[in-house]
Backbone as CSV, one residue per row, in Angstrom:
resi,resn,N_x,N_y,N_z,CA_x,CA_y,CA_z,C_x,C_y,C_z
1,UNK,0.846,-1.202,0.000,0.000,0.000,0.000,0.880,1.250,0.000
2,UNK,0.734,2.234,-0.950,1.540,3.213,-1.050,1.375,4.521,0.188
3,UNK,2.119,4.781,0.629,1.713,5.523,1.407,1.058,7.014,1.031
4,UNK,0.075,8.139,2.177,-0.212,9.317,1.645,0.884,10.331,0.947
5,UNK,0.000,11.212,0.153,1.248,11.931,-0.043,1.420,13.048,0.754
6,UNK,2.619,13.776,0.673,3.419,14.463,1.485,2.580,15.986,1.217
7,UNK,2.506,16.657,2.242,2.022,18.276,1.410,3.031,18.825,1.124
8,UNK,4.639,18.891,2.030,5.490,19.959,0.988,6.587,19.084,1.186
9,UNK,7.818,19.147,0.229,9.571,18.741,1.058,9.942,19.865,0.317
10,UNK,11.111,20.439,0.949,12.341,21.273,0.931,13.511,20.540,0.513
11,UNK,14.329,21.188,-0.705,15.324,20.355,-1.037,16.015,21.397,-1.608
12,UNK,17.468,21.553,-0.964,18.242,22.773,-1.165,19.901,21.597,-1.412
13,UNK,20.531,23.131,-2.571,22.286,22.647,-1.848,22.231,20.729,-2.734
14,UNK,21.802,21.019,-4.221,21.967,19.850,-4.781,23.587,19.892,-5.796
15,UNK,23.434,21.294,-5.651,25.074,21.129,-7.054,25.339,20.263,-7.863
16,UNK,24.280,20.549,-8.767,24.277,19.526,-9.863,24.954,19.938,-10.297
17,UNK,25.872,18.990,-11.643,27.279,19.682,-12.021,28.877,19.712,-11.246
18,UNK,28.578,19.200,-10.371,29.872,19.248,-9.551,30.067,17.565,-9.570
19,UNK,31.184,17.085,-9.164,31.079,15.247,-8.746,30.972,15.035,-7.559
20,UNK,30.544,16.501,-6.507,30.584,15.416,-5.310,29.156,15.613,-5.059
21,UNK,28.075,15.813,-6.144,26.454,16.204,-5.919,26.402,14.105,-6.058
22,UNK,25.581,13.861,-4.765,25.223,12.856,-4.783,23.344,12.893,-5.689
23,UNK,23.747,12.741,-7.029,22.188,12.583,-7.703,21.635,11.444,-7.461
24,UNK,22.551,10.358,-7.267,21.900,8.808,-7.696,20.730,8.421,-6.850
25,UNK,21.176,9.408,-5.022,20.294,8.763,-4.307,19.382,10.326,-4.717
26,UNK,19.488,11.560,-4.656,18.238,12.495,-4.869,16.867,12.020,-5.443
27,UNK,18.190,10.886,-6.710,16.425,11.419,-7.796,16.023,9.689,-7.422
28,UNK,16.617,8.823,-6.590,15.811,7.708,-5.607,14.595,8.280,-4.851
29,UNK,15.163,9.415,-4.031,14.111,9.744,-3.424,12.861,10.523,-4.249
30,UNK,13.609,11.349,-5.498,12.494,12.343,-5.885,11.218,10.741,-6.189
31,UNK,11.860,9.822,-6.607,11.276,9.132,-7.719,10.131,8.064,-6.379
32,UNK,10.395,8.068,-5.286,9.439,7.407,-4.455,8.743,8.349,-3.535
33,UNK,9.158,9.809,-3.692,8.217,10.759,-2.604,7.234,11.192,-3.545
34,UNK,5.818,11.277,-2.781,4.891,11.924,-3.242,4.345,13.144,-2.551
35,UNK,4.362,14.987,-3.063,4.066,15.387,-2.712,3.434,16.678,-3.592
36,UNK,2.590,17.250,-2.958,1.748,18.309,-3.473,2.616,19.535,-3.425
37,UNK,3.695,20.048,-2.774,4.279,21.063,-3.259,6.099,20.660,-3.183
38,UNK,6.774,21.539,-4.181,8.091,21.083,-3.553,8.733,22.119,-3.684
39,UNK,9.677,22.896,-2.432,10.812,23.787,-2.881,11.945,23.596,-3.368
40,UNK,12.604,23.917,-3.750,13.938,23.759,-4.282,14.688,25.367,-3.601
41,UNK,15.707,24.924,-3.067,15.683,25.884,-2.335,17.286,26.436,-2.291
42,UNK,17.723,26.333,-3.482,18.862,27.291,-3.607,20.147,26.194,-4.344
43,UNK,21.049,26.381,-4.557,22.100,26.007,-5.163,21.974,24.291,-5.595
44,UNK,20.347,24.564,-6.507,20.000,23.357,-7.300,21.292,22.807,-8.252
45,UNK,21.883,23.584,-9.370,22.267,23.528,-10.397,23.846,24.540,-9.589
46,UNK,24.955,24.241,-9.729,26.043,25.303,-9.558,26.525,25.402,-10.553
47,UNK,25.992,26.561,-11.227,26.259,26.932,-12.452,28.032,28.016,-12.182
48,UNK,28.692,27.943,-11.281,29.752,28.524,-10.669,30.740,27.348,-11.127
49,UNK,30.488,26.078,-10.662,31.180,25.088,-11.096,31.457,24.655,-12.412
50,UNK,30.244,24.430,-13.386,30.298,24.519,-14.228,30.791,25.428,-15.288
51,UNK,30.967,26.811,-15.382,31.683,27.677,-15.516,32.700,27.474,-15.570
52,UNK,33.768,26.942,-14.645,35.014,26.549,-14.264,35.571,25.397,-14.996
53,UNK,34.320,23.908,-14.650,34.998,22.875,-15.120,33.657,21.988,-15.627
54,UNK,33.470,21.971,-17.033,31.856,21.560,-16.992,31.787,19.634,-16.636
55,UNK,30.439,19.234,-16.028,30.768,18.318,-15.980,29.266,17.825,-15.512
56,UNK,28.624,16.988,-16.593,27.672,17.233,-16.445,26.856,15.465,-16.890
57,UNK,26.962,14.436,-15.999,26.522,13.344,-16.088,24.966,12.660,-16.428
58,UNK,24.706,11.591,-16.546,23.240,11.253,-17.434,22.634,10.874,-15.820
59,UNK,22.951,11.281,-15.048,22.192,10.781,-13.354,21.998,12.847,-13.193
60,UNK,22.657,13.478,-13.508,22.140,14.974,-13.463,21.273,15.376,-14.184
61,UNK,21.329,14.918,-15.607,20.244,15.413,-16.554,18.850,14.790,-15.615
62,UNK,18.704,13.327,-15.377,17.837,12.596,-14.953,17.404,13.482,-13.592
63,UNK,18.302,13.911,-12.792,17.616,14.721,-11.855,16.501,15.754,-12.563
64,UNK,17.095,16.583,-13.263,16.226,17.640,-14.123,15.031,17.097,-14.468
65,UNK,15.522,16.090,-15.494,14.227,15.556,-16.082,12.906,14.980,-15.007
66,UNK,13.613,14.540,-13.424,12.344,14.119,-12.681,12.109,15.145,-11.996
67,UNK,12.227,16.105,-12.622,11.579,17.549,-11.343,10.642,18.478,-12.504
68,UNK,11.035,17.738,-13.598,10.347,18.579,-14.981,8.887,17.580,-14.856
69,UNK,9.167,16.859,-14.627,8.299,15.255,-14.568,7.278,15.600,-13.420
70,UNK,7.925,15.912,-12.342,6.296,16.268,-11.294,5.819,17.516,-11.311
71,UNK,6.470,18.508,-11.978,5.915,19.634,-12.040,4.987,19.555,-13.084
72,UNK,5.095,18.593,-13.775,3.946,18.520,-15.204,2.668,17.575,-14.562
73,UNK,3.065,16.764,-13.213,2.095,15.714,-12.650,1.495,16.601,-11.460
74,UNK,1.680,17.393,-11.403,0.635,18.403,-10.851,1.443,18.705,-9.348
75,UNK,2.489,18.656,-9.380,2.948,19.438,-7.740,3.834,20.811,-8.353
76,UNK,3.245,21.403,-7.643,3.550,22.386,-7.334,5.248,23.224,-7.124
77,UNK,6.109,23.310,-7.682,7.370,23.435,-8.109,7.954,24.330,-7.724
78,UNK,8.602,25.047,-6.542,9.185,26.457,-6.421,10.690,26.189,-6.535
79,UNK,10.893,27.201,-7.165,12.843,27.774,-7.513,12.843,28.669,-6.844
80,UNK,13.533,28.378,-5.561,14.399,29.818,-5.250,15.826,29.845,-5.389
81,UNK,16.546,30.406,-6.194,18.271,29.940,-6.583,18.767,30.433,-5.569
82,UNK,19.951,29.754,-5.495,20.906,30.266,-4.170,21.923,31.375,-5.141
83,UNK,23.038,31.085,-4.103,24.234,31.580,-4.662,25.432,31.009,-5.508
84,UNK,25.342,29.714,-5.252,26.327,29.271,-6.834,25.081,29.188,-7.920
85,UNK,23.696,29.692,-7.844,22.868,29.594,-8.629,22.316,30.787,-9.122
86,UNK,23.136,32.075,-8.819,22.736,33.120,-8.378,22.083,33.553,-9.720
87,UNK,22.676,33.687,-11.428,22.280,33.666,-12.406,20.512,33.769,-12.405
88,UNK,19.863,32.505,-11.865,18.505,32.463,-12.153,17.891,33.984,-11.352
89,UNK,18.216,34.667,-10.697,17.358,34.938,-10.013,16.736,35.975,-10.444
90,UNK,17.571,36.537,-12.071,16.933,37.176,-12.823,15.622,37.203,-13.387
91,UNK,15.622,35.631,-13.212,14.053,34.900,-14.198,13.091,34.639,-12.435
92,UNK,13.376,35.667,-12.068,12.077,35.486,-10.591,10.779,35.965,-11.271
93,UNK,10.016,35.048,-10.938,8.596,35.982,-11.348,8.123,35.230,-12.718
94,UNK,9.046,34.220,-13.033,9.070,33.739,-14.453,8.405,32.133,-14.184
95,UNK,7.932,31.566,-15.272,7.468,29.639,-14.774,8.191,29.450,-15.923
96,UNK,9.478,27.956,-15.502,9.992,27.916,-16.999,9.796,25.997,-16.599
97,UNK,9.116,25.508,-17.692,8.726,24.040,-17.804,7.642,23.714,-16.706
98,UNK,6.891,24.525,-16.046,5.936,24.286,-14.766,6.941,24.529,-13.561
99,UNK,7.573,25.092,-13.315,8.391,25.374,-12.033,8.620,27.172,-12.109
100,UNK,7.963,27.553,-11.168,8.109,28.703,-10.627,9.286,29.230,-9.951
101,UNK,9.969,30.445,-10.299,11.199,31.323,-10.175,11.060,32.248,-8.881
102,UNK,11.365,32.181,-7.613,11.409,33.365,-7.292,12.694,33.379,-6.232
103,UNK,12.472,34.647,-5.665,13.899,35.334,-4.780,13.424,34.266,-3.526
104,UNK,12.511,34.609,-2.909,11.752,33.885,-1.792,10.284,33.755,-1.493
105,UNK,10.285,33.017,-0.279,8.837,32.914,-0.685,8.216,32.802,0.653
106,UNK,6.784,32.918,1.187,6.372,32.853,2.572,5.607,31.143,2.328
107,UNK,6.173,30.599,3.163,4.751,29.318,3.372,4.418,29.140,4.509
108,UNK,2.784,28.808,4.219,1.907,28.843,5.499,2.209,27.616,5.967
109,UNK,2.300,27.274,6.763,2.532,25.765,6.741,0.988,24.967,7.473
110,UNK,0.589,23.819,7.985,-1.086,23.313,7.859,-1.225,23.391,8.519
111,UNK,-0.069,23.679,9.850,-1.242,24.064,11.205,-1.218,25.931,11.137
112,UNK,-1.093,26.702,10.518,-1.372,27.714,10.133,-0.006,28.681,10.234
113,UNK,1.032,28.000,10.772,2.674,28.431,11.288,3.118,29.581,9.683
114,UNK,3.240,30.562,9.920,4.110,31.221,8.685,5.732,31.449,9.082
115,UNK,6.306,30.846,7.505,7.624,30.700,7.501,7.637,31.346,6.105
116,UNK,9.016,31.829,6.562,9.987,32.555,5.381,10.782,31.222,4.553
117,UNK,10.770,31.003,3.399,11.534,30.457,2.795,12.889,31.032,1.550
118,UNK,14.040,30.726,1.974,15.093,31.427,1.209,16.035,30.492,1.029
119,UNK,17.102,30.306,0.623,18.444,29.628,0.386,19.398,29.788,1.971
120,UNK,19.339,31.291,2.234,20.384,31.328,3.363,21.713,32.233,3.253
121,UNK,21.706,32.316,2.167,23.597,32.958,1.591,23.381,34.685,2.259
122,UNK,21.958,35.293,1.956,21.927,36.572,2.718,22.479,36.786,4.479
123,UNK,22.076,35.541,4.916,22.329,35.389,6.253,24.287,35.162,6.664
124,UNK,25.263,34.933,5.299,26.468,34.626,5.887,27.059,35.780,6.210
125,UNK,27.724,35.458,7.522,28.419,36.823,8.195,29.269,36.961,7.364
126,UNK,29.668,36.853,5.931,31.206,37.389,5.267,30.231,37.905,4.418
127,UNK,29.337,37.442,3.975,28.332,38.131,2.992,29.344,37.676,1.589
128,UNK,29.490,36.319,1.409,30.469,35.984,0.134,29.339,34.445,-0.636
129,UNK,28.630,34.370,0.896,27.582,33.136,0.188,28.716,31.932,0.144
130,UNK,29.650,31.896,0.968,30.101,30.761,0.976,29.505,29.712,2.421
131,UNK,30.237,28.774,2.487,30.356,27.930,3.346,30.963,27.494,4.423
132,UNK,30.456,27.159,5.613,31.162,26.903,6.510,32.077,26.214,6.671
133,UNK,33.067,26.023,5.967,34.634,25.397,6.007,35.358,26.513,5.291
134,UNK,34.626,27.329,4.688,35.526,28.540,3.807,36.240,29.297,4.883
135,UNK,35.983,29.573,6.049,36.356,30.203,6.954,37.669,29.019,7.319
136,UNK,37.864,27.766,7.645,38.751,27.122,7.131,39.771,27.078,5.641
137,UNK,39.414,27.679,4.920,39.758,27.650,3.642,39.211,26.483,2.650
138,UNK,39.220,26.981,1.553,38.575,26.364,0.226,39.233,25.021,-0.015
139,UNK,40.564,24.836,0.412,41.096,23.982,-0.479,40.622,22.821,0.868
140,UNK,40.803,23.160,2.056,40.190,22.368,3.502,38.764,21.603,2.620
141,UNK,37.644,22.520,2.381,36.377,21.975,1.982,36.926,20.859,0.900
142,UNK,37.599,21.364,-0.437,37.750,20.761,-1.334,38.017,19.177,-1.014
143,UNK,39.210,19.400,0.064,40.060,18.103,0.016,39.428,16.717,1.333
144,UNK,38.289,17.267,1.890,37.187,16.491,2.685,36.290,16.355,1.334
145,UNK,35.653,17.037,0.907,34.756,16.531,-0.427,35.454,14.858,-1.135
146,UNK,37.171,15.733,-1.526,37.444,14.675,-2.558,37.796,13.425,-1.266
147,UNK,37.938,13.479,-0.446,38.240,12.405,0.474,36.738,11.588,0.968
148,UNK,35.716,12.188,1.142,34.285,11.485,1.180,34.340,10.826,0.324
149,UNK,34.010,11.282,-1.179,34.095,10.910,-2.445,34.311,9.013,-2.934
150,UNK,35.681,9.533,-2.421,36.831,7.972,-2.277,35.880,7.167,-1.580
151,UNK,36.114,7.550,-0.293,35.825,6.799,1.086,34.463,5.950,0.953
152,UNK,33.600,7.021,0.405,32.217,6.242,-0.087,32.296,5.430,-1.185
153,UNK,32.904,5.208,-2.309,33.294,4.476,-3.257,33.658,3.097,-2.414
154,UNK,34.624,3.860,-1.693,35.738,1.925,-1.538,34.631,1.312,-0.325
155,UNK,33.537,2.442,0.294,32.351,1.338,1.615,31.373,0.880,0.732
156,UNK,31.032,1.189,-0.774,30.111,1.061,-1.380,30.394,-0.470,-2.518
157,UNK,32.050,-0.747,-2.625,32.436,-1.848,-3.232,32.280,-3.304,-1.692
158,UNK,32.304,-2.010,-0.773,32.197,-3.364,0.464,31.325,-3.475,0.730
159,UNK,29.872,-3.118,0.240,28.419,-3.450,0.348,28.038,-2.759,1.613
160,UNK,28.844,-1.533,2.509,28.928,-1.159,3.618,28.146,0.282,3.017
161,UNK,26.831,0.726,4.066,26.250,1.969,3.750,27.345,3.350,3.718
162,UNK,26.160,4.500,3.153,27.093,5.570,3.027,27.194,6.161,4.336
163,UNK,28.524,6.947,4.347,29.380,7.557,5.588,28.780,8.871,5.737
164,UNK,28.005,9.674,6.538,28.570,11.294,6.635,29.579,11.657,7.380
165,UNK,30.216,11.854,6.329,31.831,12.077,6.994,32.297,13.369,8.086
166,UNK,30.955,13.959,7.166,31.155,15.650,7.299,30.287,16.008,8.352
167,UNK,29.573,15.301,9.041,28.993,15.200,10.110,29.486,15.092,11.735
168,UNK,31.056,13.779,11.255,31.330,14.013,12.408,32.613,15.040,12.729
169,UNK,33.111,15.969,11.143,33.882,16.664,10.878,33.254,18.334,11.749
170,UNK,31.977,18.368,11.412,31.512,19.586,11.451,31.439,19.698,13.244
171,UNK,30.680,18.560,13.445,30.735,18.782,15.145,31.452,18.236,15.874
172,UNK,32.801,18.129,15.448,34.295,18.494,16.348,35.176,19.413,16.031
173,UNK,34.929,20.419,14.950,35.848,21.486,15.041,34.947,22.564,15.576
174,UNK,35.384,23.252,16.304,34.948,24.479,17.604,34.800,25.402,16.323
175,UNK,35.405,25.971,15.728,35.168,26.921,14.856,34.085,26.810,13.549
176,UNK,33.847,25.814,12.911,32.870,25.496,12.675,31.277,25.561,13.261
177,UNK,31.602,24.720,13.903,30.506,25.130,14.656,29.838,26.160,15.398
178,UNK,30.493,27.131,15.739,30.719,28.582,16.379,30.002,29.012,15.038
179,UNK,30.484,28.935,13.504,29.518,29.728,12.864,28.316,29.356,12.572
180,UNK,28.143,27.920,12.728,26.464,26.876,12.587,26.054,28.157,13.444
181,UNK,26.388,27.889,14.531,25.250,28.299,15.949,25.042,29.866,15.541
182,UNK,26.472,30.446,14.795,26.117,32.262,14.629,25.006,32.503,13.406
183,UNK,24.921,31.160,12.463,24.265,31.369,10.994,22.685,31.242,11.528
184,UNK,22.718,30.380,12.634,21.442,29.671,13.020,20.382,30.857,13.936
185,UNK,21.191,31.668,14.895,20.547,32.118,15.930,20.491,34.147,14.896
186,UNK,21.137,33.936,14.071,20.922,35.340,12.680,19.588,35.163,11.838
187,UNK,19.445,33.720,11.709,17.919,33.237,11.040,17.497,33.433,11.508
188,UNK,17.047,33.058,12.515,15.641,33.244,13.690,15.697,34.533,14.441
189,UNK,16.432,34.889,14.565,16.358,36.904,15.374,15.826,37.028,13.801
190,UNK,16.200,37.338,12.934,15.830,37.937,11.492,14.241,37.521,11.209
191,UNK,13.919,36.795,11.783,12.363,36.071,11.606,11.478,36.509,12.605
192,UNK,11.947,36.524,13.674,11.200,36.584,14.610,10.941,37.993,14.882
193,UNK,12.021,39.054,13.893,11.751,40.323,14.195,10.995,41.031,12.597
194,UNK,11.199,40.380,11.853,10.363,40.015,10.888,8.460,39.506,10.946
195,UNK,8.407,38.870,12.305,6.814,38.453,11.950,6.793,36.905,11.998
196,UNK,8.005,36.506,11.430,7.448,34.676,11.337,7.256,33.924,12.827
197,UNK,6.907,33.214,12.049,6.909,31.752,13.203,8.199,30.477,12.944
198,UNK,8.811,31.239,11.618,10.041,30.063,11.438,10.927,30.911,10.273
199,UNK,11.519,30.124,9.768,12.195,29.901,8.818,13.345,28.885,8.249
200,UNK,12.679,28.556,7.179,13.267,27.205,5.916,14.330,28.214,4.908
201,UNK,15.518,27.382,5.634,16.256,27.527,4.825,17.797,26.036,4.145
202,UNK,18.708,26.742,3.547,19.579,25.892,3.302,21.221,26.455,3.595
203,UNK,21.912,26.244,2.698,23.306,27.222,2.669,24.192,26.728,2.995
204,UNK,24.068,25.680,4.289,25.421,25.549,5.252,25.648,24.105,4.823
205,UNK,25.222,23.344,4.600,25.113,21.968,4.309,25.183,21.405,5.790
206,UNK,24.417,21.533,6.830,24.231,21.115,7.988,22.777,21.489,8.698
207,UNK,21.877,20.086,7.723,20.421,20.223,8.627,19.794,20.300,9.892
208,UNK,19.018,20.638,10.276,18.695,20.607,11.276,17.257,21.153,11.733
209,UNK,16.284,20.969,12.719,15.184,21.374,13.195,15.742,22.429,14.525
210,UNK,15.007,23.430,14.868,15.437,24.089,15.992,14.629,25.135,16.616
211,UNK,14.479,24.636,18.087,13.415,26.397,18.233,14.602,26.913,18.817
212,UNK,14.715,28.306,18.445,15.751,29.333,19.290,14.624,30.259,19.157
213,UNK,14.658,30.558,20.484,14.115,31.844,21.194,12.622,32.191,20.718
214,UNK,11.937,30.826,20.501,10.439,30.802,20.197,9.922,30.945,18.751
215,UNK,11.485,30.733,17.956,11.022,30.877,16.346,11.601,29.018,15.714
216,UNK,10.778,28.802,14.748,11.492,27.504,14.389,12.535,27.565,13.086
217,UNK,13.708,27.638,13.547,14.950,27.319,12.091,14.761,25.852,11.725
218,UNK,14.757,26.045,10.251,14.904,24.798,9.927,15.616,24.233,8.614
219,UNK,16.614,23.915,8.794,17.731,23.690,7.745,17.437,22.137,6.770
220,UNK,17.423,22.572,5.313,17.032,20.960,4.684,18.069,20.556,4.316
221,UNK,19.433,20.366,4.641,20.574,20.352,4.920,21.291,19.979,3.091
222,UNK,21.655,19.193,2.562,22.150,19.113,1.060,22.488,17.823,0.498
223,UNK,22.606,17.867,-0.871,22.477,16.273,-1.256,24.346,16.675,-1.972
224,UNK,24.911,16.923,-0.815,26.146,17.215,-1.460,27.330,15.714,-0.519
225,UNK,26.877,15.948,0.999,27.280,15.652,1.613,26.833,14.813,2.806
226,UNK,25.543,15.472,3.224,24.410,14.654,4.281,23.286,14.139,3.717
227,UNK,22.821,14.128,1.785,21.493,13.456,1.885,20.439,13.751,2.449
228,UNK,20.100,15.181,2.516,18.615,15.257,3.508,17.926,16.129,2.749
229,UNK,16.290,16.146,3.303,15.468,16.751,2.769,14.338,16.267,4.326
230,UNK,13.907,18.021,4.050,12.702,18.735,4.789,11.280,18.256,4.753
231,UNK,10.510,17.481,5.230,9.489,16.965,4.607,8.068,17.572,5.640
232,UNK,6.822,18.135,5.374,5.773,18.467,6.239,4.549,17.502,5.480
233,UNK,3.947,17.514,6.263,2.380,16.304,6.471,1.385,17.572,6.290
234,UNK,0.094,16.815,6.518,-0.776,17.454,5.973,-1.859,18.062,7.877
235,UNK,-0.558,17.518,8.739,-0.827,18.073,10.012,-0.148,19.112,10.540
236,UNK,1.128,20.005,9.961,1.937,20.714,9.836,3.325,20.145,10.610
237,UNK,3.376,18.659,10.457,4.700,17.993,10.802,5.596,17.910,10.195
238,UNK,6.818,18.598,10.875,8.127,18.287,10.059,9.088,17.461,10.592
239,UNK,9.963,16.796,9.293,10.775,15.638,9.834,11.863,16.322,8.950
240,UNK,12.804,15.787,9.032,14.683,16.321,8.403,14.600,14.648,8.062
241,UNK,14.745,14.513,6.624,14.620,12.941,6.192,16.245,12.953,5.823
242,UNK,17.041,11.803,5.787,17.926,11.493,5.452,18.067,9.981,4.539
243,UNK,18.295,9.968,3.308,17.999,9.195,2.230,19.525,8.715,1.637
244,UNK,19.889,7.584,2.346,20.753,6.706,1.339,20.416,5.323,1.157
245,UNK,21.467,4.551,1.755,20.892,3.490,2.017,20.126,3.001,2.993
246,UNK,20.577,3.899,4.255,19.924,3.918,5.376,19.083,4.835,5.721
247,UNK,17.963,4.941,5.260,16.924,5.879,5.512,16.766,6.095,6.790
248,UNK,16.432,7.483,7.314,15.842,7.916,8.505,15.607,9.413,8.970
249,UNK,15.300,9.346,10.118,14.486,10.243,10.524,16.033,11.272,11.499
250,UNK,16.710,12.493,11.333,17.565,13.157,11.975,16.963,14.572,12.972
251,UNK,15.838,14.822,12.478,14.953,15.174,13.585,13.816,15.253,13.202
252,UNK,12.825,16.204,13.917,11.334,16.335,13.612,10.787,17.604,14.791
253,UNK,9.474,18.048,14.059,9.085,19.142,15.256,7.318,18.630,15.103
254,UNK,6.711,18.823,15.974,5.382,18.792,15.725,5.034,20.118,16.587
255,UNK,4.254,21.130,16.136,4.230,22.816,16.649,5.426,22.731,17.400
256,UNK,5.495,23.196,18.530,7.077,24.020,18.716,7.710,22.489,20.226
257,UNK,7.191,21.237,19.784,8.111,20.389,20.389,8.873,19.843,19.145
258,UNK,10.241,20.049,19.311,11.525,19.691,18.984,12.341,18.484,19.397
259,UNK,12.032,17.814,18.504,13.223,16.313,19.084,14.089,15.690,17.857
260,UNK,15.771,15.622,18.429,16.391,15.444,17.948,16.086,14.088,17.077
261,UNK,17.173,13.515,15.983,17.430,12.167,15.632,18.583,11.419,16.009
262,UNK,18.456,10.443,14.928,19.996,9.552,14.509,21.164,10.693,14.648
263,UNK,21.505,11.601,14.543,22.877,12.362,13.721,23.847,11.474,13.794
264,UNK,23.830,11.172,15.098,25.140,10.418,15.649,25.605,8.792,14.885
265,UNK,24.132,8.310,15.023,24.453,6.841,14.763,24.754,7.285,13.077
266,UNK,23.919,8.099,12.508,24.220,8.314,11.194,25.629,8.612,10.416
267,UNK,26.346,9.417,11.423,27.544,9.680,11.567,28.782,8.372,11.413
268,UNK,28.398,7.813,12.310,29.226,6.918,12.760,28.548,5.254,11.881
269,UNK,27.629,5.077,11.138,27.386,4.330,10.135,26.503,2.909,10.933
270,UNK,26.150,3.296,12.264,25.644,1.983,12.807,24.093,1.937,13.054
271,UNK,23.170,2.369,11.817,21.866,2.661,11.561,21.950,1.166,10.581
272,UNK,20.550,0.767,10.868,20.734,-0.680,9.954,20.371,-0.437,8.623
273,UNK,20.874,-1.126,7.223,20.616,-0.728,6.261,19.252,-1.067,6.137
274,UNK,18.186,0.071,4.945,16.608,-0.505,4.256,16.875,0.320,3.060
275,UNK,16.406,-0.517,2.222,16.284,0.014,0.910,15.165,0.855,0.703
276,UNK,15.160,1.638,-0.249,13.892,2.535,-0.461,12.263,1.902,-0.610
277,UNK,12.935,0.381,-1.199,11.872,0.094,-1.532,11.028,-0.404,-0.873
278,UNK,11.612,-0.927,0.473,10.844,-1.761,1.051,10.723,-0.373,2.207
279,UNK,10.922,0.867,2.260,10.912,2.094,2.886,9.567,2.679,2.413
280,UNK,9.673,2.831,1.168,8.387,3.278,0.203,7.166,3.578,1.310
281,UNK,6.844,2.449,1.792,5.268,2.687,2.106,5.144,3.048,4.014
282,UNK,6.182,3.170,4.863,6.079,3.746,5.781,7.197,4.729,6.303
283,UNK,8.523,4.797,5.509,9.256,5.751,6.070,8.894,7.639,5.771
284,UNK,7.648,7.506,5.040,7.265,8.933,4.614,6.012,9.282,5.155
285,UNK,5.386,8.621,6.150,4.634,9.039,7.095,4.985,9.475,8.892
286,UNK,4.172,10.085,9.060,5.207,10.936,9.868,4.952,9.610,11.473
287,UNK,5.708,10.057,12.585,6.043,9.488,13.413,4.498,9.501,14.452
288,UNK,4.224,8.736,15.049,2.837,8.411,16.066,2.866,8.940,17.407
């Protein structure tokens, strides 16, 4: 029995075009979630990369093609480009193939909660729209990318699930994390003095659910490095889904109770493997 469908997911921070954009499992998931709206929520396509070094595989086109594919099957499609995507944001205001263009966007969410939806890059304290290892330096990010990369290759010839490497990278360096917590608690003052009740965003490649100071942040973290995506019910429940081999749940909020997930076990690779398929019909309903 297939399960209901979803009312919205958030899916930011795909960098298509680059080799360390994990598509194979994205468009797994695009291709078994069902939902009535979907964001896309910033640095879909890094057209920055491409620029540089083009590189552009038949598992990327296929991403495209299954987001061209539900926007024609009747969900609802938002583009908001980030900053290696920055190009589109000219075409705001524009529908190109059934997917809608804009800078940002407000969603109500079903228990009546209003959230700001954006990418995030406005919020970096350098104001360069980079990333939290850039403050480490570029070639630091680069050379953890190309080292995941490997690492997942040679666990993936050993039938051993995928690693977030960068998971247990991010929350043991102090400085890192010092800017999570500065990027995180800049969202929510900015919202909360703004009017919302939240805000969905992306940027950092480090998801997460969070109330600070009575507003909800909520990060759909990236299919660069952690595999996740933002998912709400048709009760205004949100879960932080994490999609490889080992599907699961890394947090969730139902109105303003907040409870963590896996990160850890996810981290450290000792979540038991399930395939999507046999996932299909209950890992996309929300928790009891």
């Amino acid at each position: 029995m297939a399960s209901p469908p979803l009312r919205t997911v958030f899916v930011s921070d795909v960098h298509l075009g680059t080799p360390d954009c994990k598509a194979e499992y994205l468009l797994d998931f695009l291709r078994h979630v069902r939902c009535r709206q979907l964001y896309l929520v910033g640095d879909i396509i890094d057209l920055e990369a491409l620029r540089q070094h083009p590189y552009w595989p038949a598992t990327h086109a296929a991403v495209l093609g299954q987001l061209l594919r539900m926007a024609r099957s009747g969900t609802e499609v938002i583009y908001i480009p980030g900053n290696h995507d920055a190009a589109l944001r000219g075409l705001a205001g524009q529908c190109i193939g059934g997917i809608r263009i804009m800078r940002d966007a407000l969603h109500i969410g079903a228990d009546g909660r209003r959230f700001r939806v954006s990418h995030g890059d406005e919020f970096d304290p350098h104001h360069g729209g980079k990333r939290w290892l850039y403050q480490l330096g570029d070639t630091s990010q680069q050379l953890i990318c190309w080292f995941n990369r490997r690492l997942n290759r040679w666990r993936r010839r050993r039938a051993l699930p995928y690693l977030a490497l960068t998971i247990i990278i991010k929350s043991r360096i102090a400085r890192a994390l010092a800017y999570i917590q500065q990027f995180e608690h800049l969202v929510a003052a900015t919202a909360k003095e703004q009017g919302f009740d939240g805000h969905i965003c992306g940027h950092i490649h480090f998801g997460g659910i969070r109330n600070i100071d009575g507003v909800l942040y909520c990060n759909d973290g990236d299919w660069v490095e952690h595999c996740t995506a933002l998912t709400e019910d048709d009760s205004g429940y949100l879960e932080l889904m994490h999609w490889t081999e080992q599907q699961t749940c890394l947090a969730n909020a139902r109105g303003d109770l907040v409870q963590p997930g896996a990160v850890s076990a996810l981290a450290f690779g000792a979540l038991p493997a399930v395939t999507s398929m046999q996932l299909g019909a209950d890992r996309l309903r929300p928790a009891a």
